[in-house]
C-alpha positions in Angstrom: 105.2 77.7 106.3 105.9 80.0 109.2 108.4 83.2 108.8 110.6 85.4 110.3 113.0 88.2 109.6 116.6 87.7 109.6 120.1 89.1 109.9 121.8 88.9 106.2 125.3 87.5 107.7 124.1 86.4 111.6 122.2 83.9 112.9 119.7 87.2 114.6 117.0 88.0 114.2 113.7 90.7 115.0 112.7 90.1 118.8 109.1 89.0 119.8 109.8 89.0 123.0 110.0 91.9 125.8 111.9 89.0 128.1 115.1 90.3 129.8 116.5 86.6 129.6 116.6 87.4 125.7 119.7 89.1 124.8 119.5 91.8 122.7 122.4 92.2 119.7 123.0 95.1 116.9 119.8 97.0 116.2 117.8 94.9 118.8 118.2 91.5 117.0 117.8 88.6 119.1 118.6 84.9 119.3 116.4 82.4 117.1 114.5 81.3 120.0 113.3 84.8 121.1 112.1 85.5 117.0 108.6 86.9 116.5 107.4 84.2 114.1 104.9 85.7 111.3 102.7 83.0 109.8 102.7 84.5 106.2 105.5 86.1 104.1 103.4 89.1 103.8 103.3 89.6 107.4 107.3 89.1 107.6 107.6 91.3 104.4 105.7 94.0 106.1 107.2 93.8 109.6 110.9 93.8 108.1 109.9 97.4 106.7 108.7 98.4 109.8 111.8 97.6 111.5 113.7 99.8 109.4 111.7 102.9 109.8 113.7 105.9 111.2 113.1 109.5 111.8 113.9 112.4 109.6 113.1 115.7 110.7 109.8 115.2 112.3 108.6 112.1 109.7 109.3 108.5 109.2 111.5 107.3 106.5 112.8 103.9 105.5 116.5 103.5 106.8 117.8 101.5 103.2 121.0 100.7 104.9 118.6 99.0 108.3 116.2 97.9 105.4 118.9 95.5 103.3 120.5 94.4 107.0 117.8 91.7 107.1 115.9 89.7 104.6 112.6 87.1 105.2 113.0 83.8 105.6 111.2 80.4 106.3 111.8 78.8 109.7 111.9 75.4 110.0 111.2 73.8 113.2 
């Protein structure tokens, strides 16, 4: 079953897509049919944390609040 990484409370979702026809929502999120699809929840599990990365003085830090915005999920086509 195919994956993707989703807003908690919105129907967005992380972009895999550089199209301009995509818009782009809160923190970059993007409609369902612009998703980057991961095809295991590894993959989705990983990528969610790498969307939440931030910088703190000169290194990279998980942003907790960015981190619980979104959550994995199984798409369904």
């Amino acid at each position: 079953m195919p994956y993707a990484v989703k807003h908690k409370d919105k129907d967005l979702y992380i972009s895999g897509t550089t199209s301009e026809k995509a818009a782009r929502y809160d923190h970059g999120l993007v409609e369902k049919e612009y998703a980057k699809i991961y095809a295991t929840e590894s993959g989705a599990k990983s990528a969610r944390g790498q969307w939440a990365l931030t910088m703190d003085r000169y290194e990279l830090v998980r942003d907790q609040a960015m981190y619980d915005l979104v959550e994995v999920v199984e798409v369904k086509f």
